[in-house]
N, C-alpha and C positions, 0 to 999 in steps of 0.2 A: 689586359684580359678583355676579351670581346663582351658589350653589354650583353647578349643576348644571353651567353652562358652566363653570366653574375645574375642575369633575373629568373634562370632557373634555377639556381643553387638559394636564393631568397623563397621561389614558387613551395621550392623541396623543403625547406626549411619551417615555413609557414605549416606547409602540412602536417609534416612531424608535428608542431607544435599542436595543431585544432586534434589529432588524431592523441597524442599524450593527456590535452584536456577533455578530451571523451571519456578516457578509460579514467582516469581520476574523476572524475563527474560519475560512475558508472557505480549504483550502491553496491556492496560486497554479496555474495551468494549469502542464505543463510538456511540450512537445512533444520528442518521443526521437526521428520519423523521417518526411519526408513520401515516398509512392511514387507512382508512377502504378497506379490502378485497373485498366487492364487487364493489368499484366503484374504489380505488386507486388517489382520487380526490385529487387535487393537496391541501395541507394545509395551504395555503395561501389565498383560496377560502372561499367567506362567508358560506358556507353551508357546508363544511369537515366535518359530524357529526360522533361520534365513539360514539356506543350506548352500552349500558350496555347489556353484555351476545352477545355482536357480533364477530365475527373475523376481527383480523386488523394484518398487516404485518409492522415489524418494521425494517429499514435501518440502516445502519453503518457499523465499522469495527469492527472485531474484537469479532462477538456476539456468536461466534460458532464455532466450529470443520471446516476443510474445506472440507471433503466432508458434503450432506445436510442432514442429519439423522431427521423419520418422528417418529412422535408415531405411534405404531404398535395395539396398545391393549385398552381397557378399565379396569378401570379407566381412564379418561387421565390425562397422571401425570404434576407435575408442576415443575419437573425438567426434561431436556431431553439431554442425553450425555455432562453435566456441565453446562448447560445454562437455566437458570430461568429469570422469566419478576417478579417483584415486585413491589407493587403497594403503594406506600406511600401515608396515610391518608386516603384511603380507609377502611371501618366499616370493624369490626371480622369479618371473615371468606370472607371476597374476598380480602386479601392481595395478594395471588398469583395467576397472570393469567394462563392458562390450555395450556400448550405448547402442540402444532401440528406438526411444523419442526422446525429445527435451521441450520443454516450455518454461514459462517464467515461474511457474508454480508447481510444476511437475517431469517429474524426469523418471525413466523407466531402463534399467538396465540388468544386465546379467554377471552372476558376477563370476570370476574365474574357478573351472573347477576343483586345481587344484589349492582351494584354502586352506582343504580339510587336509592337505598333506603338512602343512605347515603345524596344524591343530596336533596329529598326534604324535609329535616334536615336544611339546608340553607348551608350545606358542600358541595361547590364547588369545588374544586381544588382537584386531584390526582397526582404522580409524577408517571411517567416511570422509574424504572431501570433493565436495563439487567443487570445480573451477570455471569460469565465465568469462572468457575474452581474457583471459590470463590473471583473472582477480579468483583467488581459492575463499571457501568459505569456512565456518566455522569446522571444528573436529567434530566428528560423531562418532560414537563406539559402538562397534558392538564384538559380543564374546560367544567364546564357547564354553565357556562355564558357566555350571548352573547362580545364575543371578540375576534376578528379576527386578530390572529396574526401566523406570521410564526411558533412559537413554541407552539402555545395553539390552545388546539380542545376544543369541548362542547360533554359531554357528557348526551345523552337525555332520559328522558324516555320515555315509550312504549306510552304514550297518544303524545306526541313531534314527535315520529316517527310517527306514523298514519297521524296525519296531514300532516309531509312534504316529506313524502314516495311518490314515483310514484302510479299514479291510474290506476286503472288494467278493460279494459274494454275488454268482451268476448261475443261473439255470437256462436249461434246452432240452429239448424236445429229443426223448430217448430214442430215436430214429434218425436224430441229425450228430455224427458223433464228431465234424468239420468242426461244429461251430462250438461242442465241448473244447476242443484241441485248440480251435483259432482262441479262445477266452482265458488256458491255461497258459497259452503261449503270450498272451498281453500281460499277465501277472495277477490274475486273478486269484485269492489266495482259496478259493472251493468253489469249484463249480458241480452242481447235480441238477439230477433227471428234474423236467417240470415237477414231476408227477409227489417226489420227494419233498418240494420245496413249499406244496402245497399241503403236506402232512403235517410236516418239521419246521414252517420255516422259521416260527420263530423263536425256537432252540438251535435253529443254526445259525441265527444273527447271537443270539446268547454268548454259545460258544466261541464265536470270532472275536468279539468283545469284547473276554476273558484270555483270548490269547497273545 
């Protein structure tokens, strides 16, 4: 056998090796908290909801590269510079969440919209794992039943959000009736004249409320 090839199959060899002690050198991901991204509401709270197809930002160490690297492109892919979110028990095809950033201590993704198809199947329970260059971290739960605990959220679906969403009240100018129409059509759930809103208005924050 020619040296030349025997001292690259040693070169190849070596490498394996330093590349094997990196990742065993490399501490385990470990997630401390997932929230939802629009409010970051503490998960200790009765109402922490994380809805199916939302973005929610997930805590700990170890989940990512240390600087914050974003997805740049569509597709958006479900791995992003070694760090994937995995979703155990989750139906085919929303095993993996849609990664947006990753860092060592933060990672931001979105999660598949159909969970909540799985949910009213009577399959409650999803697990979180981050993985990191091929090392997965601890289990995180979160559910769709009502239970309020530090490590369990509920995840809802779209008829669950509507109801416990904030309600959206808008008023215009009784000569612009575009911009009634443009605010009914965003999902605004009452829109009225200024002129009303400045009689009423705040019986008709009451009533929204209450509904």
């Amino acid at each position: 056998m020619p040296v030349p090839f025997i001292m690259r199959i040693v070169s190849t060899l070596i490498l394996q090796a330093a590349l094997a002690a990196a990742i065993l050198a490399q501490p385990a991901p470990q997630v401390n908290s997932v929230v939802s991204a629009a409010s970051y509401w503490n998960p200790i709270m009765k109402n922490s909801l994380l809805a199916a197809g939302s973005l929610v930002v997930i805590f700990g160490t170890n989940l990512g590269p240390a600087a914050l690297t974003q997805a740049s492109a569509f597709p958006i892919p479900t791995t992003l510079a070694g760090t994937s979110v995995a979703i155990i028990g989750a139906p085919q095809g929303a095993t993996q969440a849609y990664m947006i950033y990753t860092s060592a201590n933060q990672v931001a993704v979105i999660l598949p919209s159909n969970l909540a198809l799985q949910a009213t199947r009577g399959v409650a329970d999803y697990t979180i794992a981050v993985s990191y260059n091929g090392i997965r971290s601890n289990p995180y739960t979160i559910q769709q039943r009502e239970q309020h605990m530090a490590t369990k959220h509920k995840v809802v679906t779209q008829a669950e959000w509507l109801k416990a969403r904030t309600r959206l009240l808008g008023f215009y100018s009784h000569v612009d009736a575009e911009v009634r129409e443009r605010a009914e059509r965003a999902g605004f759930d009452l829109v009225v004249p200024r002129s009303r809103m400045a009689r009423e208005g705040a019986a008709l924050v009451a009533a929204l409320a209450g509904s």
